[in-house]
C-alpha positions, 0 to 999 in steps of 0.5 A: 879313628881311635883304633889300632894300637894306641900309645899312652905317652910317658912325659919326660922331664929335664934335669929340673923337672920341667917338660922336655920338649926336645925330647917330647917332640923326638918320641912323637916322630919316633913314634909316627915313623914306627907306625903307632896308630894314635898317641894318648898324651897327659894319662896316667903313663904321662904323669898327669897327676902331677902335670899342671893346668900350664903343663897339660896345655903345652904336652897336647900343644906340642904333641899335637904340632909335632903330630902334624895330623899324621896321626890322632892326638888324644889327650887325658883330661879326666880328673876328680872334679866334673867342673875342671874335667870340662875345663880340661877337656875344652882346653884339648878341643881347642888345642887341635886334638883329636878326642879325649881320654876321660877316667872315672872320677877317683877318690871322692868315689861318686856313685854310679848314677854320679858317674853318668852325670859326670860324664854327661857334663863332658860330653856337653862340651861335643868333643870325642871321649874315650870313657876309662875304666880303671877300678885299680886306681879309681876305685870305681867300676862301669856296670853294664848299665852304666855303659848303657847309659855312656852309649846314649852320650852323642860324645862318647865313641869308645870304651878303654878297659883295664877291669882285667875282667874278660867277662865284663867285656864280653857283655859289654859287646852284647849291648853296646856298639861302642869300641872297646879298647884295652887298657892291659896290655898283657890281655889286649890279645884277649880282648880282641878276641872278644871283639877289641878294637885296638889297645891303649898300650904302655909297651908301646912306649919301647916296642910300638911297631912290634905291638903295633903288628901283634895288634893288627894282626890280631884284628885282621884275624890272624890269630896264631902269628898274633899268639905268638907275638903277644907271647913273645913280648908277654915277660915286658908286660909284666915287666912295666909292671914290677913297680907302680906304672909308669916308674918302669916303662920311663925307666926303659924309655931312657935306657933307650936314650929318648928321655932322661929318667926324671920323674916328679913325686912322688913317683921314683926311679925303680929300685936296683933290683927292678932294673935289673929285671928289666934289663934282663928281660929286654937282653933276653928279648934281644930288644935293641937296646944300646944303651942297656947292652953296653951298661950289661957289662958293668953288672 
């Protein structure tokens, strides 16, 4: 179910900060007809942090009726506290998703016996769970044996990774069965080869039927024409990258004109410079972007 190319979702907001249906429900349909395998909502490219318990219901309720069981909904519902995680995740299973992103618990940085109990916690609730590794900006990293110990939890299906360790994930694949799904989009080709599943990819917010081929290509075997779409795209991967994610990738989603460039705090619109150089990425790219190309006249 959870494979493929998945999309981690941007949030929009309106002018006032407030969710934008109309414009969550657009990105959805776009992103079915463009052939994206499985939105991930309410993560970190959804500004979850800053989503409240109300908002995270109404993002999954709305994904999930826009999605029409065209394609899974799978819904953030990691948090530091073990008690609200579960709460959380009862919330999404409810709601009709289909499965659940679960990150390492952040900042009180629990240890690894601390980690397993936290997931084993959610896992009670018998809902699907992706286990996300995210040192970056968890501070917290899976060891091996801790994965061993995730794959004994009946709930827990697959692993998202962005360690940007290659040979992590090789030795993930020697002991566990569990998917492997990247959480990099820059070695998502990588990772695949090293017997991936798919990606949860930020480039698929601007380019998801694009990165959707390069993926499928790349599990179907199709090494060379895989290669060259993953270098084709590899500038926009660094790119969404320039500033703290997802401040970029929703900048080039407005450009595009799906959403305003509305974020909450403390994240912000990128710096002009940063603009800039994404504008110059997606022109060289030739990337159809209306929006981009007519502004390219005024700079």
């Amino acid at each position: 179910m959870f494979q493929g190319s998945l999309v981690a979702l941007i949030t929009p907001f309106s002018s006032n900060g407030r969710i934008d249906t109309k414009a969550l429900e657009s990105l959805i349909e776009w992103q079915i007809n463009e052939g994206t395998d499985g939105i991930v909502c309410c993560g970190t490219t959804g500004e979850a942090c800053t989503l409240s318990e109300t908002d995270r219901k109404k993002v999954i309720e709305i994904c999930v009726k826009s999605a029409d069981g065209r394609i899974p909904i799978i819904a953030g519902t990691g948090t530091c506290d073990t008690r609200q995680t579960v709460r959380f995740t009862a919330t999404a299973q409810r709601l009709g998703a289909a499965g659940c992103l679960v990150v390492t618990p952040y900042y009180n940085k629990p240890t690894q016996r601390g980690c397993l109990a936290h997931f084993r916690e959610v896992s009670n609730v018998g809902f699907p769970i992706i286990a996300y590794n995210n040192p970056g900006r968890a501070v917290i990293r899976f060891t091996v044996e801790l994965v061993q110990g995730l794959s004994a939890l009946p709930s827990v299906v697959a692993i998202k990774d962005s360690s940007r360790d290659l040979e992590f994930v090789r030795a993930l694949r020697k002991v566990t069965s569990l998917m492997i799904l990247s959480g990099e989009d820059d070695l998502t080709f990588d990772i695949i080869q090293e017997g991936g599943a798919g990606v949860i990819s930020v480039i698929g917010n601007v380019v998801p039927r694009g990165w959707r081929e390069m993926v499928h290509l790349a599990l179907a075997g199709q090494k060379e024409k895989a290669e060259r779409l993953a270098h084709r795209y590899a500038p926009l991967c660094k790119g969404e990258f320039l500033e703290t994610n997802p401040q970029c990738i929703k900048y080039l989603v407005s450009q595009m004109g799906k959403c305003k460039p509305v974020f909450r705090l403390p994240l912000v619109l990128p710096t002009l410079q940063t603009q800039n150089s994404l504008k110059q990425i997606v022109l060289e790219l030739a990337l159809p972007f209306k929006t981009l190309r007519a502004k390219e006249r005024s700079f």
